[in-house]
C-alpha positions as CSV (number, residue, x, y, z in Angstrom):
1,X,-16.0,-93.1,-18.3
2,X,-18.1,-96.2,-19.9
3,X,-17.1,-99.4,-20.4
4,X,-17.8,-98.9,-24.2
5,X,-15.6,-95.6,-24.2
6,X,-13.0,-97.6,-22.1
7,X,-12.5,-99.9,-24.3
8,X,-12.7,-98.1,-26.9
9,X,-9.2,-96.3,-25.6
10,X,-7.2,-98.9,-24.2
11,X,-4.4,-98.4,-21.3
12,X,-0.6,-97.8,-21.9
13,X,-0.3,-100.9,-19.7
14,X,-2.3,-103.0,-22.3
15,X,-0.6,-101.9,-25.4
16,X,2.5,-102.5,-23.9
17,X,1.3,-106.0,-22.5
18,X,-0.3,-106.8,-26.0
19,X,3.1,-106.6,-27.6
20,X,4.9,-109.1,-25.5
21,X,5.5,-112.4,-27.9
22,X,6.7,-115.8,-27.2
23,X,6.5,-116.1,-23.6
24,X,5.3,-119.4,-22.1
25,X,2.1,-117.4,-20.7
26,X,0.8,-116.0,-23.6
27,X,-1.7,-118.7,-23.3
28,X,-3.3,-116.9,-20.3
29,X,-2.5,-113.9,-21.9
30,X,-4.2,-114.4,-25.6
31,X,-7.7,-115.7,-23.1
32,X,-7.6,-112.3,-21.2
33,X,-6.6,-109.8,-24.1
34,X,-9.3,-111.7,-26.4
35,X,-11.8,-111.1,-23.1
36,X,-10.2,-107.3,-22.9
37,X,-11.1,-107.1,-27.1
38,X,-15.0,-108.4,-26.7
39,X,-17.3,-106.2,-25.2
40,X,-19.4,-109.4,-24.3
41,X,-16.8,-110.4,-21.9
42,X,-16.0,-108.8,-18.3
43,X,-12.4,-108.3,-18.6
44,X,-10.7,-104.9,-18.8
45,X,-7.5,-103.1,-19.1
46,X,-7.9,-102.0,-15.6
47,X,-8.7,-105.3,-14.1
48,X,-5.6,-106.4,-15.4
49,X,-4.0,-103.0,-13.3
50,X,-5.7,-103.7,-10.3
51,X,-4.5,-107.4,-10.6
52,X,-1.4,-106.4,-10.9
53,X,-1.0,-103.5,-8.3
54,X,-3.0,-106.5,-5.6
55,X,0.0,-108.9,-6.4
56,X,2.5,-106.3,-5.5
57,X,0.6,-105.4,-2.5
58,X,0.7,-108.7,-1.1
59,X,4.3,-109.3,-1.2
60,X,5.1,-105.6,0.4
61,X,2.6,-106.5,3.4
62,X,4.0,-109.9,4.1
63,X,7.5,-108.9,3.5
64,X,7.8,-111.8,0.9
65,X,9.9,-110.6,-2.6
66,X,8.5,-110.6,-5.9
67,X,10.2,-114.1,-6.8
68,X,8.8,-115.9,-4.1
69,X,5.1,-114.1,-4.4
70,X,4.8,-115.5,-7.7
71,X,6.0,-119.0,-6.9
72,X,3.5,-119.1,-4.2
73,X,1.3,-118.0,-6.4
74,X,1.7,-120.4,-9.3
75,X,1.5,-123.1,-6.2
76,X,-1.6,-122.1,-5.0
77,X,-3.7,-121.7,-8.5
78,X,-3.1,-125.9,-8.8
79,X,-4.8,-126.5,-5.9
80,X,-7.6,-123.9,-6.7
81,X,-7.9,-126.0,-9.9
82,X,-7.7,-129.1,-8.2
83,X,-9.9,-127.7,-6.2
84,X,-12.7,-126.5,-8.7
85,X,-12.1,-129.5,-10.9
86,X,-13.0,-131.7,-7.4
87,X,-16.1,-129.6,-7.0
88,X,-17.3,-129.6,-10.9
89,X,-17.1,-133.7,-10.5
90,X,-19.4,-133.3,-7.5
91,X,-21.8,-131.4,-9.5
92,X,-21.1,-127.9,-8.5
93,X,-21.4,-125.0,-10.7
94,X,-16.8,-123.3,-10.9
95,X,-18.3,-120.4,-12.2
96,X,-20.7,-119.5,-9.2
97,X,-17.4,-119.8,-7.5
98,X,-15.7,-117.4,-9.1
99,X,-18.3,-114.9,-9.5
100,X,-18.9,-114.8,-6.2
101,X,-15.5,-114.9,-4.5
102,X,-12.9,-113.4,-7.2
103,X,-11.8,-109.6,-6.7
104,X,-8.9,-107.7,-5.5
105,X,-9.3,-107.6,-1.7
106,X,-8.8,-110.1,0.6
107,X,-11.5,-112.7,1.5
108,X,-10.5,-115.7,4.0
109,X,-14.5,-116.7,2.9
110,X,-13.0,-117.9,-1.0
111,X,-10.5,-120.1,0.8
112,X,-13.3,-121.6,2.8
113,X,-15.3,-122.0,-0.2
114,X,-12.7,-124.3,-2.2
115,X,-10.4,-125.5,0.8
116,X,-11.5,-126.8,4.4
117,X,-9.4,-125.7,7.1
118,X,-6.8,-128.8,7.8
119,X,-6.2,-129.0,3.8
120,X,-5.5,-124.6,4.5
121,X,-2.8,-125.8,6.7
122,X,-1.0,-128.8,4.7
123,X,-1.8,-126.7,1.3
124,X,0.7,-123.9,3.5
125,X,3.2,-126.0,5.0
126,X,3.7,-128.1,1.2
127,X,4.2,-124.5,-0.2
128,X,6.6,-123.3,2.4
129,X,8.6,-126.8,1.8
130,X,9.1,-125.8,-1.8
131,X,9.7,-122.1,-1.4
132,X,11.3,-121.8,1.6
133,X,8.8,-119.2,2.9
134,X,7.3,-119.4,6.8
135,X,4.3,-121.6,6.5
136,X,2.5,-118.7,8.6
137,X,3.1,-116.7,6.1
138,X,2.1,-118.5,3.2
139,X,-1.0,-118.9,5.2
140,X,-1.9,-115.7,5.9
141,X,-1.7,-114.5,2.1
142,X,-4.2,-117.4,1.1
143,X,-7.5,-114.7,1.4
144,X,-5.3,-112.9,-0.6
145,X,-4.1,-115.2,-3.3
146,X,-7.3,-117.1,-4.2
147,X,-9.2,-114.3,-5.1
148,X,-7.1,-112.5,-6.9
149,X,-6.6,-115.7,-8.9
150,X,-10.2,-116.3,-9.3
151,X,-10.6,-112.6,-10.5
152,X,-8.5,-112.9,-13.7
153,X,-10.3,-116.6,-14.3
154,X,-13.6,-114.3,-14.0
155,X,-12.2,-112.4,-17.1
156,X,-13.7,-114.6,-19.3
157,X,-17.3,-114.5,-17.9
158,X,-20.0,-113.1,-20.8
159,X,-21.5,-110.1,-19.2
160,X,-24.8,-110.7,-21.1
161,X,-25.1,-114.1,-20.1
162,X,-23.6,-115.3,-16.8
163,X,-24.2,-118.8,-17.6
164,X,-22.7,-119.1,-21.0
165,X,-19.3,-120.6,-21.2
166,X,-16.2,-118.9,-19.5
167,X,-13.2,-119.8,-22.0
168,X,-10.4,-118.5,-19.6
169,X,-12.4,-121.2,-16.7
170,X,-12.8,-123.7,-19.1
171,X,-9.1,-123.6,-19.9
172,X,-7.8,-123.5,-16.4
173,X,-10.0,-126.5,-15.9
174,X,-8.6,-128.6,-18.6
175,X,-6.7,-131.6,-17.0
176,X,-4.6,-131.8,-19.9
177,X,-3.3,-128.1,-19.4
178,X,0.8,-128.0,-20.2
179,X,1.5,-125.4,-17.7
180,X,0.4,-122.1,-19.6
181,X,-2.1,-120.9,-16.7
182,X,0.3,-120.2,-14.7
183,X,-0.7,-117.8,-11.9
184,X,2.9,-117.1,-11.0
185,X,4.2,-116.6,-14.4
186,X,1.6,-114.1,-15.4
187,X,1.8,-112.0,-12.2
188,X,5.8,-112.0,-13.0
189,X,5.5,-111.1,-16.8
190,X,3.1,-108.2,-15.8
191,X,5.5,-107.2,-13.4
192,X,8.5,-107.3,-16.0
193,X,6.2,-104.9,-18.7
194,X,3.3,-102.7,-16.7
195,X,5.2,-99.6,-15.1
């Protein structure tokens, strides 16, 4: 099937997710549906699936419940954005980041890219302080995690034009974000409405 006739027929799971309202995510949510709806932007009704499907996946191979996946997940995506803010005020380019390490498989090379390996281990034990979780743990979904979170930022990128701007990046980017990017929230409303 094209992406033209894809879109053109959208998934039950995005009809059902385009009808959720007044949820603290919808922020997120509005970026990657508005993506979904323009044909100049990369995301997809599947992408969101696969997202989805990934985030359960990682939870059932490391034993962790949904709960606690999402919290580390929501922990994690600040310091990718602390970490991608840090790099944008050295002069490097987010979006060549996210292009090439977002996806849906693991890839301890995206942690590399954004994290070097002591600030791997203190980023792991901080999360397993505030979740309880085994800090081995926590660090063994990292290659996981990060590029599943730089995946749904990579939403927003303008399939014509690489380089234009990314609104979902942009967004997550923005120091002055109240909280509606929130990894964790959005992988636990998904959960909540995509059967």
């Amino acid at each position: 099937m094209g992406r033209a006739e894809a879109r053109s027929q959208p998934s039950r799971d995005y009809l059902i997710v385009n009808q959720i309202d007044g949820a603290k995510t919808m922020g997120l949510f509005d970026q990657f549906l508005g993506a979904i709806e323009n044909p100049q932007l990369q995301a997809n009704p599947n992408q969101l699936g696969n997202i989805l499907q990934t985030v359960q996946h990682i939870a059932s191979n490391h034993g962790a419940d949904s709960p606690t996946t999402q919290t580390i997940m929501s922990l994690v995506s600040s310091h990718v954005r602390s970490a991608l803010q840090q790099q944008q005020a050295q002069g490097q380019i987010p979006q060549a980041i996210v292009n090439q390490y977002s996806g849906t498989t693991p890839n301890s090379q995206a942690v590399d890219a954004l994290f070097p390996p002591a600030q791997q281990n203190q980023i792991a034990q901080e999360i397993a302080q505030r979740t309880g979780a085994n800090a081995g743990m926590v660090q063994a979904m990292l290659p996981a995690v990060v590029p599943i979170i730089l995946n749904l930022i990579q939403g927003g990128t303008d399939t014509q034009s690489p380089r234009a701007g990314n609104p979902i990046l942009t967004s997550f980017l923005d120091a002055n974000s109240d909280g509606a990017l929130d990894m964790g929230d959005v992988a636990g409303l998904m959960s909540r409405f995509i059967k």
